[in-house]
C-alpha positions, 0 to 999 in steps of 0.5 A: 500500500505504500509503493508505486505502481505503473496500473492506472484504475479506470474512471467509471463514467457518470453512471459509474460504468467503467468501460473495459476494452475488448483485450481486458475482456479477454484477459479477464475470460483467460484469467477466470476459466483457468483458476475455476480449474485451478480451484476445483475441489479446492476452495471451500463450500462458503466460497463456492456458495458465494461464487454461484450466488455473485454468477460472474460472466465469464466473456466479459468484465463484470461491472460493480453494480453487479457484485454489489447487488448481490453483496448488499442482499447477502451481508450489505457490503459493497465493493468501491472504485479506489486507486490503485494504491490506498493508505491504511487510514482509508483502508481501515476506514473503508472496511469499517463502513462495509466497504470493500476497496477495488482497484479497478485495473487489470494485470497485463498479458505480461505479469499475467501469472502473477502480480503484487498489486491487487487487480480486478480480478483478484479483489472480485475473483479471489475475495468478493465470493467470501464476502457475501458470508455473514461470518466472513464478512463480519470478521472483516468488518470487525478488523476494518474497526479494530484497525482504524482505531489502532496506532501504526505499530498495532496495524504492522501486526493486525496486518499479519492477521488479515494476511494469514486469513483473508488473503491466505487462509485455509480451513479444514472441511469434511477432513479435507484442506479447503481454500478461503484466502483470496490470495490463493483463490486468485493465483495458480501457482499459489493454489497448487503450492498451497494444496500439493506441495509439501515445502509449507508449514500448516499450523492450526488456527491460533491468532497469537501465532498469527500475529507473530509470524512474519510475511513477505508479499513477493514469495510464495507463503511458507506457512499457513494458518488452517481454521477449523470452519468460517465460524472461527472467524465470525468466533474470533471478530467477538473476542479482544483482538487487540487483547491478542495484539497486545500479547503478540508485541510482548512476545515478539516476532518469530525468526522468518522463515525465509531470507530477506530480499537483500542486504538492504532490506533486512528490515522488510519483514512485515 
């Protein structure tokens, strides 16, 4: 949220209709049949329950009109044109009104297998399904508030929360690993790393070690945190978070599990 990227979000027009070209269309259309293969048997049931509930057109761009007719009926949420790139105060405060920031451009054919800024696709492809579950979407809220009332050095670790939950949770279903983050449902290469690789760490549901377990945004995730079901979110959201936050900067950080980019970026661990 704090580095410079070469996407530009489309305006939409005064009907707040953002005008994709016949290019994007089709990267769109690539990008979504090639990850509902990817995701088949592996996302969780809340996701592809939202996912049939949003019935995003595949030939085309959807528009946000579309995902947030479905997301106020479901939760009352609604997803927001934004910059490419937002601070933390407007993101907290967004989310903390029931609004979901979307950056409204879509990768190039060029980074089209991976990308570190949040496009289209993956804020409506990866998260908005999620979104429309009463549980999901209230821990989300309920982070959204925690957040816009925490100081610089409590957000450095809630963000580690969000990161190991909304972007790169999974959860135990039926005995089987289930997918619920968005950063995986949206990514390929993640998804297989995540579901068949047996280079990841997976640790039972435990918001302390959450909180403690630092990340980088540019590899792929050496450990991931499994929920029980999406009622240990919705559990979670009505406990003291910030109790926990408290805990987890008493504590400290765990060693990281993976090398820093350079030498000059020794203190990038977030």
């Amino acid at each position: 949220m704090g580095k410079a990227t070469k996407y530009v979000s489309k305006e939409p027009d005064e009907n707040g209709f953002i005008h994709w070209s016949d290019d994007e269309h089709r990267i769109w259309h690539d990008l979504v049949t090639r990850q509902l293969k990817c995701i088949q048997g592996r996302a969780c049931d809340e996701y592809i329950e939202g996912l049939e509930l949003l019935n995003l057109p595949i030939d085309r761009v959807p528009q946000l009109a579309e995902i947030n007719a479905v997301l106020e009926k479901t939760t009352g949420w609604q997803c927001v044109e934004v910059p490419a790139l937002i601070n933390f105060d407007r993101f907290f405060g967004m989310l903390a009104k029931k609004q979901f920031p979307v950056a409204t451009f879509l990768r190039c054919r060029e980074e089209f297998d991976y990308l570190q800024e949040p496009d289209f696709f993956h804020e409506i492809f990866g998260h908005c399904a999620m979104l429309t579950n009463a549980a999901f979407a209230e821990f989300t809220h309920t982070y959204g508030r925690l957040g816009l009332a925490a100081t610089k050095e409590e957000r450095v670790y809630l963000a580690r929360l969000y990161w190991f939950t909304v972007e790169f949770g999974l959860m135990r279903q039926q005995g089987e690993r289930r997918i619920y983050g968005g950063g995986i449902l949206s990514s390929p290469g993640e998804t297989e790393y995540a579901m068949t690789s047996e280079k990841p760490i997976y640790q039972a549901f435990d918001p302390i070690e959450m909180l403690r377990t630092p990340y980088r945004i540019d590899i792929m995730q050496p450990v991931y945190f499994e929920i029980d079901g999406i009622q240990q979110l919705y559990e979670l959201a009505h406990q003291d978070i910030m109790s926990m936050v408290h805990q987890a900067q008493s504590l400290g950080l765990h060693a990281p599990l993976y090398p820093p980019k350079n030498k000059e970026q020794v203190g990038e661990y977030v």
